[in-house]
SENUGU-482219 format. One record per residue (C-alpha): x, y, z; residue in three letters. Coordinates in nm, 2 decimals, always signed. Example, Ala and Ser with C-alpha at 12.3 -4.5 7.8 and 13.67 -1.06 7.14 Angstrom:
2
+1.23:-0.45:+0.78:ala
+1.37:-0.11:+0.71:ser
END
This chain:
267
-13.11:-9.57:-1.64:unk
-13.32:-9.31:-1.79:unk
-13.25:-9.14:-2.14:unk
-13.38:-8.78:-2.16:unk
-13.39:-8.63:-2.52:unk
-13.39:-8.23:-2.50:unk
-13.47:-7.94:-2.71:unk
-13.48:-7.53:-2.62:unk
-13.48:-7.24:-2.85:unk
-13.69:-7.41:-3.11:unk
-13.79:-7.10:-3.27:unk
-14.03:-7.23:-3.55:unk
-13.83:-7.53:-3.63:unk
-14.16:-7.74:-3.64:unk
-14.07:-8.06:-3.86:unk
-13.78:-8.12:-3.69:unk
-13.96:-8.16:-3.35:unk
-14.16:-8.46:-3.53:unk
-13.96:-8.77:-3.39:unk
-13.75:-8.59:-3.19:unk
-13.82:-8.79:-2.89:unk
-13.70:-9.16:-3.05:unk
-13.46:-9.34:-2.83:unk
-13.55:-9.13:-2.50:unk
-13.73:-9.23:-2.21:unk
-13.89:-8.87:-2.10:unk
-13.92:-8.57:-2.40:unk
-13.85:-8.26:-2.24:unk
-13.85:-7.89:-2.39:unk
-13.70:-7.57:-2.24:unk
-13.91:-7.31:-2.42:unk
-13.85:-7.05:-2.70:unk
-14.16:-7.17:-2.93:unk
-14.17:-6.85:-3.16:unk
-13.98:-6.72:-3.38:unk
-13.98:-6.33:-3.45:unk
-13.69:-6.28:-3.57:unk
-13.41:-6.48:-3.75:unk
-13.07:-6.38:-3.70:unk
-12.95:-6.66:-4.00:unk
-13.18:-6.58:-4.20:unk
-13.37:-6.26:-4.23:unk
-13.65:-6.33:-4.43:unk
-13.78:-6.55:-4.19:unk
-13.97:-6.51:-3.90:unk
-14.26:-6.27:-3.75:unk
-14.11:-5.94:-3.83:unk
-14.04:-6.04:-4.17:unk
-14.37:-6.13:-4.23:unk
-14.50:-5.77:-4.11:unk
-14.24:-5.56:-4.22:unk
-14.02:-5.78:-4.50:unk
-13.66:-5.88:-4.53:unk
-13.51:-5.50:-4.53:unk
-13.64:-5.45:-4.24:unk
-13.58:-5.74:-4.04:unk
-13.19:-5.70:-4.13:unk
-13.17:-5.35:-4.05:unk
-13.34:-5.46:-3.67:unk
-13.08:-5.75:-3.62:unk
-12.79:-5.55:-3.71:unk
-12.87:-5.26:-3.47:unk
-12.96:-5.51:-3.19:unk
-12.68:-5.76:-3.25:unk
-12.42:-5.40:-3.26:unk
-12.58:-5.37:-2.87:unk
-12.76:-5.04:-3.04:unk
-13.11:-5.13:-2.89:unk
-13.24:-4.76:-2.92:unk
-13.14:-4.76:-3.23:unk
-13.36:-5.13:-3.27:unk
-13.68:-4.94:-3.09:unk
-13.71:-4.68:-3.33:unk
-13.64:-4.87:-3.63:unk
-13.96:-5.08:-3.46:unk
-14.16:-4.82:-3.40:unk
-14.15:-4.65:-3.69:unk
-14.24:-4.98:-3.91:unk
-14.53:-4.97:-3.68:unk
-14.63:-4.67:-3.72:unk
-14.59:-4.71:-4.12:unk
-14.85:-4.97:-4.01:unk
-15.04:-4.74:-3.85:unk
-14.96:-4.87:-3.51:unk
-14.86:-4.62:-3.22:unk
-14.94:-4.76:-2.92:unk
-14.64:-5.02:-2.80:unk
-15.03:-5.22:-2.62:unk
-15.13:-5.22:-3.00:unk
-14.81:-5.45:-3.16:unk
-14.91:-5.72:-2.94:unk
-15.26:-5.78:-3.07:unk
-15.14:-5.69:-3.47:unk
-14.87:-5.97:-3.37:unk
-15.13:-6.25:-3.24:unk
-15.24:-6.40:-3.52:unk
-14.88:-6.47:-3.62:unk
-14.80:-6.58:-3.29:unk
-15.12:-6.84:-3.33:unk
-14.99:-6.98:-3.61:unk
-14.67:-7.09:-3.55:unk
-14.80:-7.23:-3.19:unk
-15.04:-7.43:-3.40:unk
-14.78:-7.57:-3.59:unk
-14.51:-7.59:-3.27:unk
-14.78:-7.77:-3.07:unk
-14.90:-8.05:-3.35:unk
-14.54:-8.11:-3.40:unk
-14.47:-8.14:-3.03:unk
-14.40:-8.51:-2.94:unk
-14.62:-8.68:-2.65:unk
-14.60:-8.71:-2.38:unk
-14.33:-8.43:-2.32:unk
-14.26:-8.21:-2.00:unk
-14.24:-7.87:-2.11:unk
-14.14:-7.48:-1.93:unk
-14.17:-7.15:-2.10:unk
-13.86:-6.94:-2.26:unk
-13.82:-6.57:-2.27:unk
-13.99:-6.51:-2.59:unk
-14.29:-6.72:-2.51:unk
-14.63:-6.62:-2.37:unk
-14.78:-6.85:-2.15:unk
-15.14:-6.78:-2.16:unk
-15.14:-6.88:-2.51:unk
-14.98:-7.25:-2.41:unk
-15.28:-7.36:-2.24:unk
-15.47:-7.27:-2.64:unk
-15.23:-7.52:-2.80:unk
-15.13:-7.79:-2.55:unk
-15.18:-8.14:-2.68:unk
-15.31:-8.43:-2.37:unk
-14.98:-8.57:-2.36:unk
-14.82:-8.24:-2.31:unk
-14.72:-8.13:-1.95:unk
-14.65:-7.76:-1.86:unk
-14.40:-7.74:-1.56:unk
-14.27:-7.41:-1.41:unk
-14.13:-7.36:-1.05:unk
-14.21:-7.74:-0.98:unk
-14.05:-8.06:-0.89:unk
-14.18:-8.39:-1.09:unk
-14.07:-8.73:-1.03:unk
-13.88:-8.95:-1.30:unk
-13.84:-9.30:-1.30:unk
-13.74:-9.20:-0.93:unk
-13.55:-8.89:-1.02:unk
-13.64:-8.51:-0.83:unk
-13.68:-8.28:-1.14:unk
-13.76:-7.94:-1.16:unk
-13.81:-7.69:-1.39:unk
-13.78:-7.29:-1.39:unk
-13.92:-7.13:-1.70:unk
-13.87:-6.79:-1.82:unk
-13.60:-6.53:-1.89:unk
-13.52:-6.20:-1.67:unk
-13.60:-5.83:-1.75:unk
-13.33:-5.72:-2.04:unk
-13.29:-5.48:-2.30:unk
-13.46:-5.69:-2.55:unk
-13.80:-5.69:-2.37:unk
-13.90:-6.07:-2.48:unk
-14.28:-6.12:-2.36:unk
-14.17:-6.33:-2.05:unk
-13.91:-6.16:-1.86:unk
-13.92:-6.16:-1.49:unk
-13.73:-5.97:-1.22:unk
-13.44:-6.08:-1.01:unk
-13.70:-6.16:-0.68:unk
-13.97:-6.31:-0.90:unk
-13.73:-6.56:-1.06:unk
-13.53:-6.61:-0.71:unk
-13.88:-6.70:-0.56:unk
-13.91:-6.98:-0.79:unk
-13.57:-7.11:-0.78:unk
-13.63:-7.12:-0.45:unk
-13.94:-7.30:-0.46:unk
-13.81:-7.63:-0.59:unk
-13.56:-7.74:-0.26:unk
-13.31:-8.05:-0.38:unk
-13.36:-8.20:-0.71:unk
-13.14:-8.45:-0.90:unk
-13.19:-8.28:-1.28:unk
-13.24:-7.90:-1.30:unk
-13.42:-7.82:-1.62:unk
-13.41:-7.43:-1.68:unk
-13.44:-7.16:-1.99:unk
-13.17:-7.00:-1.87:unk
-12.82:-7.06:-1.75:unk
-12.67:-6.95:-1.41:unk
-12.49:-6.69:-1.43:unk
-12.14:-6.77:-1.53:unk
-11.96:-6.59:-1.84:unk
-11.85:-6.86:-2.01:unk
-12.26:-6.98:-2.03:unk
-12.40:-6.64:-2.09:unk
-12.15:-6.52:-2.35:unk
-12.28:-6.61:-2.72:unk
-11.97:-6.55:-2.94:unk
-12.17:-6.47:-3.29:unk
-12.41:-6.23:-3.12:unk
-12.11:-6.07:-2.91:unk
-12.30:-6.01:-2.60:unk
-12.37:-6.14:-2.24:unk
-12.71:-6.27:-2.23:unk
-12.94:-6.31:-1.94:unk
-12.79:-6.52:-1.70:unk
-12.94:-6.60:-1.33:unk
-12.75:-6.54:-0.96:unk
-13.01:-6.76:-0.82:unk
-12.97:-7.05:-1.04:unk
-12.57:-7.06:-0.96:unk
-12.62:-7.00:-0.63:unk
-12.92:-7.27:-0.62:unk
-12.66:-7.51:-0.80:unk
-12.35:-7.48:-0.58:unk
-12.58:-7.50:-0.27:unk
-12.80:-7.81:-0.38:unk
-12.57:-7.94:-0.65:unk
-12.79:-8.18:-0.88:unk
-12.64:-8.35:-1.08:unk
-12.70:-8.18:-1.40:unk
-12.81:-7.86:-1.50:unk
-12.96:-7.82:-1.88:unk
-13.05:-7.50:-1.98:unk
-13.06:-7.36:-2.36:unk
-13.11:-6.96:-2.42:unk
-12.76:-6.91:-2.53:unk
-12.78:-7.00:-2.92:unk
-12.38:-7.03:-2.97:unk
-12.21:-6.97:-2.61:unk
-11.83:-6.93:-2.56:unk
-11.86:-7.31:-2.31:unk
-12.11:-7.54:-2.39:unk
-12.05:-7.73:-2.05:unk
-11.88:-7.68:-1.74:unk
-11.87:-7.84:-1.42:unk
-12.01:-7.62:-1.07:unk
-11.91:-7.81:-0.79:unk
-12.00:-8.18:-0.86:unk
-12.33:-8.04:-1.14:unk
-12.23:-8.11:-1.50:unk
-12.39:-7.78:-1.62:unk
-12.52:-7.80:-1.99:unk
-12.63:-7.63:-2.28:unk
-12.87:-7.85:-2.47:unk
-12.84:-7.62:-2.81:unk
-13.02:-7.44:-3.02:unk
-13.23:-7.68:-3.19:unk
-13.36:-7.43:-3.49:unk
-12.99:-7.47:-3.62:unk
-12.90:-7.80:-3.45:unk
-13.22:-7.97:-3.54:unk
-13.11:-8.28:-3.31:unk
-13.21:-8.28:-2.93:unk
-12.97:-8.32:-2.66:unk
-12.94:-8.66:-2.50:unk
-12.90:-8.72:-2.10:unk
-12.87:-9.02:-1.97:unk
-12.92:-9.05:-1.58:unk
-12.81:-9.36:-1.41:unk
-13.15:-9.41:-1.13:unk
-12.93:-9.58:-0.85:unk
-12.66:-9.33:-0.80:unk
-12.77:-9.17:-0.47:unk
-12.85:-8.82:-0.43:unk
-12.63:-8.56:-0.29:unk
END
């Protein structure tokens, strides 16, 4: 037996990562290290700091309404109050923000862990920040305590423009990549309503045709994906794959526990 203990969508939620592996075998983490925005609590977060509490409310209400035009203008005129124009520009105001918290995300971080990017992560800036016992996996089988696991980081291209976003053939390509495995560890969930659709945010979020088609052909035996803060079905079973979101761990502040009995066979 094996005893994962998971995290995703961490989102600045530093302290809690500190001894968030006890009682697991293998530490793993789906991504979503930053936090720009907090939908509980405005006055936290990236944007906040740049542009204050007002501001950030006013941004979450027009996205969370679906009015994302609405959001871009709002942004670009705080930017431009800023004396930002260029979209390039933000980027590089933002990166010393963005620093910070992985400063804090990656001290925190327990070791050894296996870790993939989420949507609102930017993976050139992991390789800054990684601790020794800290191992980056994306598009890639590893083998646990005799177990095929693999790991697809990442979102796809949506409305909200995180900073890594694929498209549909660039995120298929590495689905593709990892053949059979016996624990699929993902961002994102396949694409099934009940896993896409977050109830408080009232929207379908980014959900992938390759991973459900990947899962009913190749069926591991679980699937754990986070992305989805509060989704209309936590779990659901494809096939013979328990499919599972592990939770948002900025409001849960407790990982998700898997354990995974070594001798059942595969397939």
């Amino acid at each position: 037996m094996v005893v994962f203990t998971v995290v995703s969508d961490v989102h600045g939620e530093a302290e809690a990562l500190r001894g968030a592996d006890a009682g697991g075998d293998v530490f793993v983490c789906l991504g979503d290290l930053i936090l720009y925005l907090d939908y509980d609590d405005p006055g936290h977060g990236i944007y906040a700091d740049l542009f204050g509490e007002a501001h950030a409310r006013a941004y979450i209400e027009a996205r969370t309404d679906g009015r994302f035009e609405d959001a871009r203008e709002l942004s670009a005129a705080a930017w431009a109050a800023r004396g930002i124009i260029d979209p390039l520009d933000r980027r590089a105001a933002m990166e010393s923000h963005i620093r910070r918290q992985y400063a804090q995300m990656f001290a925190a971080m327990p070791q050894p862990a296996l870790m993939t990017y989420g949507n609102v992560d930017l993976p050139p800036m992991w390789e800054d920040f990684r601790q020794p016992g800290h191992r980056i996996v994306d598009a890639e089988v590893v083998e646990v305590h005799g177990l095929r696991v693999g790991f697809v980081g990442g979102g796809l291209v949506s409305p909200m423009r995180t900073p890594y976003e694929l498209d549909l053939d660039a995120y298929a390509e590495k689905v593709a990549a990892l053949g059979p495995v016996d624990v699929l560890f993902t961002h994102i969930p396949p694409r099934r309503a009940e896993l896409t659709y977050d109830v408080v945010a009232r929207r379908f979020e980014s959900g992938s045709q390759a991973l459900l088609d990947y899962v009913e052909e190749h069926q591991p035996r679980y699937h754990l994906f986070g992305h989805v803060h509060q989704p209309l079905q936590r779990r659901m079973r494809i096939g013979r794959t328990e499919c599972i979101n592990v939770g948002h761990f900025n409001a849960r502040k407790v990982p998700y526990v898997l354990s995974v009995d070594t001798k059942e066979p595969r397939g």
